[in-house]
N, C-alpha and C positions, 0 to 999 in steps of 0.2 A: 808819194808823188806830189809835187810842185804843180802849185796852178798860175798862171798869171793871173794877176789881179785885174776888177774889172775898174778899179777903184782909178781916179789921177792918182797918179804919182806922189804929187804932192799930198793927198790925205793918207795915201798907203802906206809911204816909208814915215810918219806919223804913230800909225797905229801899234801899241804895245798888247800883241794879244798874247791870249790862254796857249799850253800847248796843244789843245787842239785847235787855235787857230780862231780863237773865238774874242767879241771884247762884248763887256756886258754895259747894259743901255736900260740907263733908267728914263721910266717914263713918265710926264710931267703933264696937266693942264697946262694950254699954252698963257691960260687969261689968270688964272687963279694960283696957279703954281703948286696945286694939288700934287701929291704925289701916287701915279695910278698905278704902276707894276714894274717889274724888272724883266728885260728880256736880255735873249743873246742875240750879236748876229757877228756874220762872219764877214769877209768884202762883199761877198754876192749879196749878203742881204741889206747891208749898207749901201751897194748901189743900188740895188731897188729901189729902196726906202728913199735914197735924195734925188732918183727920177724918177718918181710915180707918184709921189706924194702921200704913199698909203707906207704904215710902218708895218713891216715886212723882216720876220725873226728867224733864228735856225733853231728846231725843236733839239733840244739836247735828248731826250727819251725818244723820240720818234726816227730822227734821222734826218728831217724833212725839213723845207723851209713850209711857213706858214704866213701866212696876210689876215693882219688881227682884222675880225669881222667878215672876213669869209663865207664863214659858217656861222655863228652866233649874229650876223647884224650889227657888232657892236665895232663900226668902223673907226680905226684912225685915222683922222686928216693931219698929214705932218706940218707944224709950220715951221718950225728950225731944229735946226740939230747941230752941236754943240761936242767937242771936244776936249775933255778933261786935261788940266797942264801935264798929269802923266801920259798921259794920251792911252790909258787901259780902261778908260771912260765915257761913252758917249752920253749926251743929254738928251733927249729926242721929244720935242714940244712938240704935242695933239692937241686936235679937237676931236675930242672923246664923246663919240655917239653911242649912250645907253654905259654897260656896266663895262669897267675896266677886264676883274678878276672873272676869269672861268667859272666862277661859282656863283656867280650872278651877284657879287656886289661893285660898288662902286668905282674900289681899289681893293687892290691886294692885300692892302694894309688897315683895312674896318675890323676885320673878325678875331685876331689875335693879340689885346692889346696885353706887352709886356709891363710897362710903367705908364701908368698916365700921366697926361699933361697935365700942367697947372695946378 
């Protein structure tokens, strides 16, 4: 089943998503340009996210939309968000209050390092 989008027009007919309907959104310090996590969302969450100001995902394991810091406290305040030239991209610039990753670090990207810098 077909939903309409809650999304303009103009961002929706844009959007190149997942087959299920999804585009994935990476997530950014808006000042430092850190990189904190990757999330999915889908239009509903995208229009959440660019009218509430809070980034607002679709759990791909859960089912469910979720609002980062809901439950953990560790709130994002969105300040842009940003559209890849493939447009199967979003960029989504926070102000990251406390730890990005569910696991209580920073970002996503502290615990696993594959190759190091420099």
């Amino acid at each position: 089943m077909d939903r309409v989008s809650p999304l303009d027009p103009a961002i929706a007919d844009r959007l190149k998503r997942t087959p299920d309907g999804l585009v994935a959104a990476v997530v950014q310090q808006h000042d430092s340009r850190e990189v904190l996590m990757l999330g999915w969302m889908d239009d509903e969450a995208l229009h959440r996210t660019l009218t509430t100001g809070r980034a607002t995902y679709w759990s791909r394991s859960r089912q469910e939309y979720w609002v980062k810091g809901d439950t953990s406290g560790h709130v994002q305040h969105v300040r842009g968000v940003r559209l890849d030239c493939d447009g199967d991209t979003l960029l989504v610039l926070v102000d990251q209050e406390g730890a990005a990753c569910h696991t209580g670090d920073r970002t996503c990207f502290d615990a696993d390092v594959l190759l190091a810098d420099g």
